[in-house]
C-alpha atoms as one frame of an Amber mdcrd trajectory, in Angstrom:
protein
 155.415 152.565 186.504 158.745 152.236 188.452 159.342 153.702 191.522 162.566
 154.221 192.823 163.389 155.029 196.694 166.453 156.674 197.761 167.518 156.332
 201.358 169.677 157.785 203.542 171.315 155.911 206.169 170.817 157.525 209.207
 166.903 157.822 207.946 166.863 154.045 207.073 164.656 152.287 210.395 162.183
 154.678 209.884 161.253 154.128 206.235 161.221 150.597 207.032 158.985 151.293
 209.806 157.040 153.491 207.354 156.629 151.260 204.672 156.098 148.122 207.060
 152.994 150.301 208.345 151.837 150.705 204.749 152.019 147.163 204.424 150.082
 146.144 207.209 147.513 148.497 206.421 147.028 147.394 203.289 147.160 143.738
 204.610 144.742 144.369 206.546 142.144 144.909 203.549 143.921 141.609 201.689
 142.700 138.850 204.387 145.703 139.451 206.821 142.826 140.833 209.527 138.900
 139.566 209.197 136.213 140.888 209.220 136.856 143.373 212.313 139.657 145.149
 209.998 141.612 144.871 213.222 145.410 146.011 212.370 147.629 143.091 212.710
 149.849 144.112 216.128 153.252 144.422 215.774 155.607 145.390 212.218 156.345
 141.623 211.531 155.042 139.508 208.780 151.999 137.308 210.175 153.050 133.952
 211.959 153.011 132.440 215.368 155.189 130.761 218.111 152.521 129.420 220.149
 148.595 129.878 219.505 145.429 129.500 221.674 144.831 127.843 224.856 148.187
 125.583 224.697 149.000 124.250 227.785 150.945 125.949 230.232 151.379 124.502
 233.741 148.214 124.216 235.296 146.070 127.116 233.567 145.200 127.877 229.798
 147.329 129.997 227.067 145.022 132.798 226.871 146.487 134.194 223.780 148.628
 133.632 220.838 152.428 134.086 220.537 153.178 136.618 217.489 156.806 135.452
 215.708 158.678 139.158 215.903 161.489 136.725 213.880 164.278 137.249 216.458
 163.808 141.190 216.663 163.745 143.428 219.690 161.800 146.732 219.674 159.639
 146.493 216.036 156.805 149.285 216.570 153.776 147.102 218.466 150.235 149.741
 217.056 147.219 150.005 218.439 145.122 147.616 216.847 141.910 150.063 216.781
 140.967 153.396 218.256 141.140 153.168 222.169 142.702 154.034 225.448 145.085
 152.169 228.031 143.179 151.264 230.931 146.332 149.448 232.260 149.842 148.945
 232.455 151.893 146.680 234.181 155.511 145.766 234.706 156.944 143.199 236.524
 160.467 140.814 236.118 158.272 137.467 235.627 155.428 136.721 234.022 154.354
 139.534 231.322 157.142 141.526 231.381 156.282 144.753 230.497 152.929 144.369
 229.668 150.113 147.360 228.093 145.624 146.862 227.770 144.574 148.566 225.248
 140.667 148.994 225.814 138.478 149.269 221.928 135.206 151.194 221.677 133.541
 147.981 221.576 134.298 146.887 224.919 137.161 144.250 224.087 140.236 144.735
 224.811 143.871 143.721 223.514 146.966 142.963 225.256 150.531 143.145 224.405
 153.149 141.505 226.723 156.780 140.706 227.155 157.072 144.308 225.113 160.637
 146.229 225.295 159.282 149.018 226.342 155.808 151.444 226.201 155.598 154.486
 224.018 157.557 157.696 225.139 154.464 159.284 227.162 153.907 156.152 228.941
 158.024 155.233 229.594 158.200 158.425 230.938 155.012 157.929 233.265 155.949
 154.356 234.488 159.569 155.463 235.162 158.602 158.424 237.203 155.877 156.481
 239.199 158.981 153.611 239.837 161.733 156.625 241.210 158.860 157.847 243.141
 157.963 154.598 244.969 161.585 153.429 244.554 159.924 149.834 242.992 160.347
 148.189 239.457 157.503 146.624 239.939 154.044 148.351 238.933 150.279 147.525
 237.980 148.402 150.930 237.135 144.629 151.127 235.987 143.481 154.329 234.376
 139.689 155.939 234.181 139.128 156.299 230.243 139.038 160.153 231.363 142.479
 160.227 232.602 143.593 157.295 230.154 146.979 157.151 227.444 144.293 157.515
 224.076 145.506 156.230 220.780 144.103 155.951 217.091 144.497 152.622 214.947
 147.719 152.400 214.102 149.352 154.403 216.778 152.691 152.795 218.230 152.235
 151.692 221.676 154.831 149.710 222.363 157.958 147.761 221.293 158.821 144.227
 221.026 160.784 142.641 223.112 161.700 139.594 225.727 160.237 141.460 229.095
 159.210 137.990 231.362 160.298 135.537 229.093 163.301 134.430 227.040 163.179
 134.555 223.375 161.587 137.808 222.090 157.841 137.885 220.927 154.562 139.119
 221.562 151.948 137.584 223.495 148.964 138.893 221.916 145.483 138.782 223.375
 142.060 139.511 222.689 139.217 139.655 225.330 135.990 140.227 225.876 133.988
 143.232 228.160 134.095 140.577 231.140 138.030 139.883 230.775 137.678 136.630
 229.180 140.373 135.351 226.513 139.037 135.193 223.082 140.614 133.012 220.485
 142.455 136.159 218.589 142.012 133.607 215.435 138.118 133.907 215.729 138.261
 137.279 216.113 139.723 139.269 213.414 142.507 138.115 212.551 144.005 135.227
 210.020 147.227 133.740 208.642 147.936 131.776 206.443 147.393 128.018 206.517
 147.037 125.151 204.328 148.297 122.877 206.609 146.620 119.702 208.287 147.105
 118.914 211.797 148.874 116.044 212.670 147.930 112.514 215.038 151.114 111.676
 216.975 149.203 108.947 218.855 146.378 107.895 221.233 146.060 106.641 224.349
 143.203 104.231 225.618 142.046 104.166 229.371 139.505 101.586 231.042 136.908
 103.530 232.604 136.008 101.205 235.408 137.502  98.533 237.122 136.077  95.578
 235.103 137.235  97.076 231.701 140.216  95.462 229.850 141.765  96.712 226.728
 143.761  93.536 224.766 143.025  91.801 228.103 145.250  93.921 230.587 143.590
  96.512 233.427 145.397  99.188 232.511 145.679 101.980 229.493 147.254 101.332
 226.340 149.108 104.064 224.480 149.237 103.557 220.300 151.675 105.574 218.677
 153.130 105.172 215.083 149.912 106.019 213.156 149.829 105.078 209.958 148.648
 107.701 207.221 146.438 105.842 204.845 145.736 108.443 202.544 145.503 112.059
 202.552 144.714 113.619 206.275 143.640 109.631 207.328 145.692 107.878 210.004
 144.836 104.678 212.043 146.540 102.447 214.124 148.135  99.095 212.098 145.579
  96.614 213.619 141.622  97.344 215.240 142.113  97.144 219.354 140.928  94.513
 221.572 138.670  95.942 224.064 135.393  95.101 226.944 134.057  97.660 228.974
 133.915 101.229 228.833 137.125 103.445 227.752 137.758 106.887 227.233 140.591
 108.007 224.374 142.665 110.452 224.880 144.553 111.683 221.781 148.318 113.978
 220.850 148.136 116.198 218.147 149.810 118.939 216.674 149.165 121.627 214.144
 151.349 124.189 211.841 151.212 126.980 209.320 152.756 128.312 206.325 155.369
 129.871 206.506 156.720 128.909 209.984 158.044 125.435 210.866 156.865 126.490
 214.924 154.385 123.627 216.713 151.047 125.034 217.056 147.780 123.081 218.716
 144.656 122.019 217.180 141.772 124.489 217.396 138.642 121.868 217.293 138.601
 118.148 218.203 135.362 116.029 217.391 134.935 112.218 218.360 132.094 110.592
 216.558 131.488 106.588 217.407 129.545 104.731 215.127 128.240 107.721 213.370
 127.374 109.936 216.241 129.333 112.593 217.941 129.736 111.854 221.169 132.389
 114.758 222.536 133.559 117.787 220.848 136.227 120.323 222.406 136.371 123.827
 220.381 139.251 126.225 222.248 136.717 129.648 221.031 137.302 130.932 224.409
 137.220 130.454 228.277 137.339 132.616 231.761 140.556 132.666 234.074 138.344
 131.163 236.885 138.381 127.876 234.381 141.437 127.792 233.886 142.916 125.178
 235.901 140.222 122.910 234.905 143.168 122.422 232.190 144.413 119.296 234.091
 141.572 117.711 233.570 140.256 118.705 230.007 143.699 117.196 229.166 145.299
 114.039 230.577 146.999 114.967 233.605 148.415 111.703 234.181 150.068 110.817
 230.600 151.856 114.609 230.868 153.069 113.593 234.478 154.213 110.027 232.957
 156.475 112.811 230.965 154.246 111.400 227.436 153.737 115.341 226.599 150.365
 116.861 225.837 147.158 114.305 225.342 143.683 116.117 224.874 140.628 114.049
 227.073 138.196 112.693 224.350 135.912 112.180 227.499 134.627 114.396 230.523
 136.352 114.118 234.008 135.738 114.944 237.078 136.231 118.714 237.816 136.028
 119.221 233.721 132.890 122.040 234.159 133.980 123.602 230.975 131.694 125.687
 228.256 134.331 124.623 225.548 133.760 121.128 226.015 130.583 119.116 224.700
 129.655 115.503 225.742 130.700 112.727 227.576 132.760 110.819 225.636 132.846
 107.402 227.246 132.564 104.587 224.991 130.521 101.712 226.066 132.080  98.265
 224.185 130.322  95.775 225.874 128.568  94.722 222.364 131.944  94.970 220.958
 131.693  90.989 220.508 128.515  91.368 217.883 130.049  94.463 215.955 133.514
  96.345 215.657 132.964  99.466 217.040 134.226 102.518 214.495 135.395 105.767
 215.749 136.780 109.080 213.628 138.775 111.416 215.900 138.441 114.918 213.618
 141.174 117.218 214.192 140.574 120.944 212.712 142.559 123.954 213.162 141.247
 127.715 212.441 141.766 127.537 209.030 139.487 124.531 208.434 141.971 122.242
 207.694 141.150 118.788 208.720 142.619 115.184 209.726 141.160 112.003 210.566
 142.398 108.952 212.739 139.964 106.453 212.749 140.177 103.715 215.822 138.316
 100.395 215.411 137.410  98.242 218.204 136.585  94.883 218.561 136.373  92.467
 221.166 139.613  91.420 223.404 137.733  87.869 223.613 137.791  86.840 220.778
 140.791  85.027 219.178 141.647  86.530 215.536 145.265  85.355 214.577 145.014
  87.611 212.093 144.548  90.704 214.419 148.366  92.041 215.539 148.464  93.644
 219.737 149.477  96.852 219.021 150.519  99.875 221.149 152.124  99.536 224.380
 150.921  99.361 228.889 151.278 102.646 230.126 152.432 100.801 233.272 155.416
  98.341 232.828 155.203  95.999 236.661 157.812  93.585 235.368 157.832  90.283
 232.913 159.951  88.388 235.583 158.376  84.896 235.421 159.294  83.362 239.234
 157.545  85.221 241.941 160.360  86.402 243.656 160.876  88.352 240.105 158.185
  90.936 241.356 157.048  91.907 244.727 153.016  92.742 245.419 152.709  96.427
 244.246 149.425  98.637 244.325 148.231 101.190 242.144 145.993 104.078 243.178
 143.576 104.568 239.881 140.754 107.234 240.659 138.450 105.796 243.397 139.699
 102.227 243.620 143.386 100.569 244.435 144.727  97.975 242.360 147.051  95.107
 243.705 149.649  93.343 241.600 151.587  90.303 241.520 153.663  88.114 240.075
 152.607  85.340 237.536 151.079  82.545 239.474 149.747  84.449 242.533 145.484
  83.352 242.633 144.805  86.317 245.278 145.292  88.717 247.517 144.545  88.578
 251.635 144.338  92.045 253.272 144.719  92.886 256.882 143.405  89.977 257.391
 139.790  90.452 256.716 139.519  90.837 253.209 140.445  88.481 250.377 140.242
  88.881 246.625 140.541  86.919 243.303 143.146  87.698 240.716 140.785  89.275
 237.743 143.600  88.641 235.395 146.579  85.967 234.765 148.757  86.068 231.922
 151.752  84.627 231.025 154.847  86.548 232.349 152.285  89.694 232.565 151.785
  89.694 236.324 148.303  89.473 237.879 145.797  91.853 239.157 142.643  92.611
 241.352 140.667  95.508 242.443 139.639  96.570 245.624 137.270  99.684 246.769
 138.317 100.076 250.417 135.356 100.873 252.621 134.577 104.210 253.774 136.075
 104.197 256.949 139.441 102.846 255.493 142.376 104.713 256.391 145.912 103.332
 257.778 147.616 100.399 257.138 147.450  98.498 254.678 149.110  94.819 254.632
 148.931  92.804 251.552 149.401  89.317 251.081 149.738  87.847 247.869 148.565
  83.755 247.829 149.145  80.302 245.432 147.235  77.758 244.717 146.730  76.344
 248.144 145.547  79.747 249.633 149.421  80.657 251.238 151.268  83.907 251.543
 154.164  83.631 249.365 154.378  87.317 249.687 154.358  90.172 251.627 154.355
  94.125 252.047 153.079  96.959 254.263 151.391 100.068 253.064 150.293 103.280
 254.603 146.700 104.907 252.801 144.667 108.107 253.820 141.208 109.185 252.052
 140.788 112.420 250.948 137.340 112.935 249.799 136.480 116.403 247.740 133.888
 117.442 250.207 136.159 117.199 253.595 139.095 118.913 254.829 141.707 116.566
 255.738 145.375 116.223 257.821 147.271 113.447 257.019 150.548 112.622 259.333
 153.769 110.789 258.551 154.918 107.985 260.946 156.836 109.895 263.157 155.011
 113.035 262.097 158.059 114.523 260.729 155.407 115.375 257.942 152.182 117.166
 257.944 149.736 117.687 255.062 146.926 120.068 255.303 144.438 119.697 252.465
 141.520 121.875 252.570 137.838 120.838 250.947 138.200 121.100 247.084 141.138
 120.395 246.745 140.448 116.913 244.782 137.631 116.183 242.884 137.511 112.956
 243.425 137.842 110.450 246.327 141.748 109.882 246.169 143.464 107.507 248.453
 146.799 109.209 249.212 150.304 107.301 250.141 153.140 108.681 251.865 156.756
 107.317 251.614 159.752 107.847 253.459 162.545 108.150 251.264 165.885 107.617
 253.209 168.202 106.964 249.927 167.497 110.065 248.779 168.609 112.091 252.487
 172.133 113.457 253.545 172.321 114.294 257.287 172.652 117.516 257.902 171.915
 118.732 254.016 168.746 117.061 252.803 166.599 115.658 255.341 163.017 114.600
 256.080 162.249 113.230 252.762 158.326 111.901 251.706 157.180 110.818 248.121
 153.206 111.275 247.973 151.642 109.476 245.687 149.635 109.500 243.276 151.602
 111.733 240.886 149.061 111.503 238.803 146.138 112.478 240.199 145.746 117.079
 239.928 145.149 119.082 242.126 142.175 121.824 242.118 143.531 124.018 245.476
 146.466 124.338 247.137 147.840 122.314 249.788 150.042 122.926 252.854 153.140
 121.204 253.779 154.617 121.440 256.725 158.198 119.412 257.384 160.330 118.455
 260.325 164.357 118.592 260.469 165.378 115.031 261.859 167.574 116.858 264.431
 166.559 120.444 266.077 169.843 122.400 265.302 169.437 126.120 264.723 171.693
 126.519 261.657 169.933 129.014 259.331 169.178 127.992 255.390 166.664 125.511
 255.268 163.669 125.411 252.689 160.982 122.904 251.535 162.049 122.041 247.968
 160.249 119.161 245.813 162.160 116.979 243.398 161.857 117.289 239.599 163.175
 114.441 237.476 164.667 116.885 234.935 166.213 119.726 237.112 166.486 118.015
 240.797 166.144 120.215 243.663 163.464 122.817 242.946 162.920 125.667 246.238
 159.363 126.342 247.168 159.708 128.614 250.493 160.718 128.139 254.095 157.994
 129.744 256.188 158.078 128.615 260.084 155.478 127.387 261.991 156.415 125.939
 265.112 159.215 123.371 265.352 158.310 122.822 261.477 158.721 124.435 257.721
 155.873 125.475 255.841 155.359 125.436 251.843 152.141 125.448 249.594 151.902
 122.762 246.533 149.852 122.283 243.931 150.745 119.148 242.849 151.773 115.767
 244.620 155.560 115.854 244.504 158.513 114.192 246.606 159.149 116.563 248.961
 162.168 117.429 251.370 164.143 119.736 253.319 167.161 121.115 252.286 170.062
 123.384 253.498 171.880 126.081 251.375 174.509 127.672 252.717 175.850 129.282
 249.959 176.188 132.490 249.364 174.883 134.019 245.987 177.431 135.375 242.976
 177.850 139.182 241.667 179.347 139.840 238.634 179.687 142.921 236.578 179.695
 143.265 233.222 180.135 146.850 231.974 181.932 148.366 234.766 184.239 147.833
 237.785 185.950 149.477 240.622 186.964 152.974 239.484 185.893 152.676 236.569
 185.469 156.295 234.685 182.338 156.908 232.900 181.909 158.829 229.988 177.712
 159.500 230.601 175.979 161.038 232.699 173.019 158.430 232.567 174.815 154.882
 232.473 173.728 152.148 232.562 174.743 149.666 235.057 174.272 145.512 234.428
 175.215 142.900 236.825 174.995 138.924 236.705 173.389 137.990 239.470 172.908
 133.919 240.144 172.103 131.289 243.118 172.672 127.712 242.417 170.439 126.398
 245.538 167.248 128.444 246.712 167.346 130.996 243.825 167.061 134.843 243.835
 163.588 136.578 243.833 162.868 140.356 242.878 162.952 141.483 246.418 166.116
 140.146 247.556 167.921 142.368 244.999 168.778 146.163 245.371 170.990 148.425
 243.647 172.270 151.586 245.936 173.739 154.952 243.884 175.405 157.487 246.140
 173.693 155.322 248.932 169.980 155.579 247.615 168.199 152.846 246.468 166.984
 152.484 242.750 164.595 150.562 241.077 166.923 148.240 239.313 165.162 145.482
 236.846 165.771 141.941 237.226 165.728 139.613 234.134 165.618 135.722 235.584
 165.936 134.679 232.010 169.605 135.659 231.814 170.902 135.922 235.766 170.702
 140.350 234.602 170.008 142.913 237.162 170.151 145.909 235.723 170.093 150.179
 236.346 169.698 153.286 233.719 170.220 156.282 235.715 166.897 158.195 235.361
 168.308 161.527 235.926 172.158 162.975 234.714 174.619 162.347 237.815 177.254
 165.234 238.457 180.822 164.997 237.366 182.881 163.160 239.696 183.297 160.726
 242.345 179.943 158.007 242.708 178.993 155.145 244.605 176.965 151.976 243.553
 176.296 148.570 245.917 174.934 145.592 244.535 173.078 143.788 247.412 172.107
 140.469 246.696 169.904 138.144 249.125 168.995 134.269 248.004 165.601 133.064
 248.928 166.804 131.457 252.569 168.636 134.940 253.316 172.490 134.261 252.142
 173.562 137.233 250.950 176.345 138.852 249.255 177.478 142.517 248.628 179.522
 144.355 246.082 180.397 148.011 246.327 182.432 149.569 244.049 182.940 153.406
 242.656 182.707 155.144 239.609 183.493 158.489 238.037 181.824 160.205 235.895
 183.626 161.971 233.112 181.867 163.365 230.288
């Protein structure tokens, strides 16, 4: 039987919309949806952009990223019978963002949508005229509750929060917890293994070598032996106990889009020893994500490394084991390990690691992979100067080749635990308790003299203790309350002159380590080198890839205040400049042929940067609640209700985050 559709034109979007219903419903019963017969969310064929519990800086992905293939505004349905118990809207973050509550007690939500359905538009844009804010975040009793049937549009795709359009799609539990949508009725399609990009060995104490160095070893390059199997080219040369860390990647059909693994196992000589399995996990765990995954290789800029091994602050249900390998029998018997990478589907690779012992000579045995560190190959010691290393609870001290020890403050002296040829040498010291201040290494020959030598400043911070730490000079503070590390961490600050202008950057500190996360937020507080009064000054912190980044400019006293999360180079920085306006679809007197138009302006700031409450759109001198999109510099006004022919006034008000602002006021007529 052949059937034939005729369409007209103008009635052409909604038989596709029809007919891409039918064929989600009848996906649905094909495998597209498990065993829940949940309807697959949005009219798009099946396929992702980003799936479960990726990393995003410093908390989980707590859903998965739905391809809507480059489309704005495909129908997003209710997935089952049920109500919206909230709806929120915002210019970052979600977007425009529905929670659709199921008889069950789990819930779905859709975010970075276009826009709701008509009833709940219509709501949301009353609520915002009455309140005169863009911003909202409504809850609704089940009594008083939107109600929709399976299938039911409820939204519209879109880019709401974010830049490319999709839908962030989650699932959750009755207590609010993410649930991998993957496990939980739904499936696509996926005969594709996950692949090793490379591994990364760490000594676990301060004794343990791996091929004779103090210091992790990262092994790239993996060789696939045969179908799903990888290994590095040669077994590793190790003594002590090390924890592996590993990079991975998945895909499915269809899509050429990165996705992550959904189940790591390590098993070491035949017994599994840690097993992560990303089923699920509470928003209160969520930060434990810098520790479940290697903090330090991602702030090395070495991208995403899952811990094969538990650390400190890692309390997490999704996690199983230790994972610490203990090679000290290494010398009797290689050790074998099988890293087992799955993804939802089942699919499964392997990369086996073998160990052996660093001791023993085997000219047959290649030194693979490569020092996370590089401290210089020069081979006189005036080629490298004494350098130390904060790593967890101890501090390592470096050297050149030929240096036998180290002499600190004069009390304490150590002997170099390694020397190798044109490799530098290196020692390990646990300062005492009641360590904190300056630290003066000297770096001896043969004959017990300082060839060498270098001042450093070190504070404790110890997880249990609040703690201020001052700057020479105390033109910086730090406040760090208890909790905020989880493990003793031995903090440096550095002035950084190179990197200060008078009278435009000043007051400039590096705190070290980078490396090590952060479980609460810290205060900063920074001086100006000279007390002038001229307005615009901020706490920024330096990233490598986009400089200057603004984090607020809060007074206290004769200093500035920000909050961090993270141990960055931090400074103080003056921005003067005044923040651009730019129309696009209209301009003074322009003549308007609708009586609801819609108004968009480019709005940018090249210094502090704008936030959603330095903006403000006045018509006929009232304020509206315009919408800000960061994504694209777009503030932006539909007028809610028809204006009157004639004369109209609109004034684009535009304040930067240090209070430069800018105005633009124009009129209009409207002529329809």
């Amino acid at each position: 039987m052949r059937i034939i559709l005729t369409i007209k034109k103008h009635n052409l979007q909604k038989a596709i919309s029809a007919l891409t219903m039918l064929l989600l419903l009848c996906s649905s019963k094909l495998g597209v949806c498990g065993e829940d017969d949940l309807l697959w969310p949005v009219d798009a064929a099946p396929a992702l952009t980003s799936s479960f519990c990726e990393y995003r800086p410093g908390h989980y992905h707590s859903a998965i990223d739905i391809k809507v293939w480059g489309s704005v505004g495909l129908p997003c349905r209710a997935i089952a019978d049920g109500y919206v118990y909230r709806v929120k809207v915002s210019s970052s973050g979600y977007g425009r963002a529905l929670y659709l509550k199921m008889s069950d007690g789990r819930s779905a939500v859709y975010a970075h949508v276009r826009n709701f359905s008509p009833e709940i538009d219509e709501f949301i844009s009353t609520k915002q005229h009455n309140e005169v804010r863009y911003n909202q975040d409504v809850y609704f009793e089940e009594l008083e509750a939107f109600h929709y049937k399976k299938g039911e549009v409820v939204a519209y795709s879109g880019r709401s929060g974010t830049k490319h359009p999709h839908l962030h799609f989650e699932i959750r539990d009755k207590n609010e917890r993410p649930l991998n949508p993957l496990l939980n009725g739904y499936e696509i399609a996926d005969h594709i293994k996950p692949v090793p990009v490379a591994f990364l060995l760490t000594p676990m104490d301060e004794s343990t070598t791996i091929e004779n160095q103090y210091q992790p070893r990262l092994y790239d390059g993996l060789i696939e032996q045969h179908d799903g199997i990888f290994r590095a080219r040669d077994p590793i040369g190790v003594s002590g106990s090390i924890g592996i860390s590993i990079k991975a990647f998945d895909r499915a059909d269809g899509s050429e889009n990165i996705l992550a693994v959904n189940k790591i196992e390590m098993i070491v000589q035949g017994v599994s020893v840690w097993t992560t399995s990303y089923t699920d996990f509470g928003f209160e765990e969520t930060r434990q994500i810098e520790f479940e995954r290697d903090y330090r290789l991602r702030r090395l800029g070495k991208g995403d490394y899952h811990r094969l091994y538990r650390a400190p602050g890692n309390d997490l249900r999704i996690v199983k084991g230790e994972g610490t390998i203990n090679c000290n029998d290494v010398d009797k018997k290689p050790i074998k390990v099988h890293i087992n990478l799955e993804d939802v589907a089942g699919n499964t690779s392997v990369v086996e690691v073998i160990l052996v012992s660093d001791d023993v000579v085997d000219e047959n045995r290649g030194v693979g992979g490569e020092m996370l560190y590089d401290f210089g190959n020069g081979q006189n010691k005036s080629d490298i100067p004494v350098q130390v290393l904060v790593v967890d609870k101890y501090i390592r001290l470096l050297g050149p080749p030929g240096i036998k020890g180290f002499h600190i403050n004069g009390k304490w002296d150590f002997s170099c635990m390694t020397q190798k040829s044109g490799g530098g040498v290196a020692a390990n010291w646990y300062p005492p308790a009641d360590f904190d201040g300056k630290l003066t290494l000297q770096a001896l020959d043969n004959e017990g003299k300082s060839v060498i030598s270098s001042d450093f400043q070190f504070h404790a911070v110890y997880p249990q203790k609040s703690t201020r730490i001052n700057s020479i000079g105390e033109a910086l503070k730090v406040e760090i309350p208890a909790h905020a590390v989880f493990d003793t961490t031995w903090l440096r600050v550095i002035n950084e002159p190179d990197l200060q202008i008078a009278g435009w950057v000043e007051s400039v500190f590096r705190i070290e380590p980078h490396d090590q996360p952060l479980n609460r937020r810290v205060e900063i507080f920074l001086k100006k080198d000279s007390p002038t009064a001229e307005n615009g000054w901020g706490i920024y912190y330096f990233d490598r890839r986009k400089g200057w980044r603004f984090m607020d400019n809060r007074v206290a006293g004769d200093y500035y205040q920000a909050s961090a999360l993270s141990w960055e180079t931090f400074g103080l920085i003056r921005d003067n400049d005044n923040p651009q306006i730019r129309t696009l679809n209209f301009k003074d007197g322009s003549i308007i042929n609708k009586t609801r138009p819609h108004f968009k302006i480019v709005v940018k700031d090249s210094t502090s940067g704008l936030s959603a409450d330095g903006l403000e759109i006045r018509i006929d001198n009232k304020i509206v609640p315009a919408e800000w999109d960061p994504p694209i510099d777009r503030l932006s006004y539909k007028v809610w209700k028809p204006l009157d022919a004639g004369e109209h006034s609109i004034s684009i008000i535009v304040r930067d985050r240090v209070g430069n602002q800018s105005e633009k006021k124009m009129k209009f007529i409207i002529n329809p």
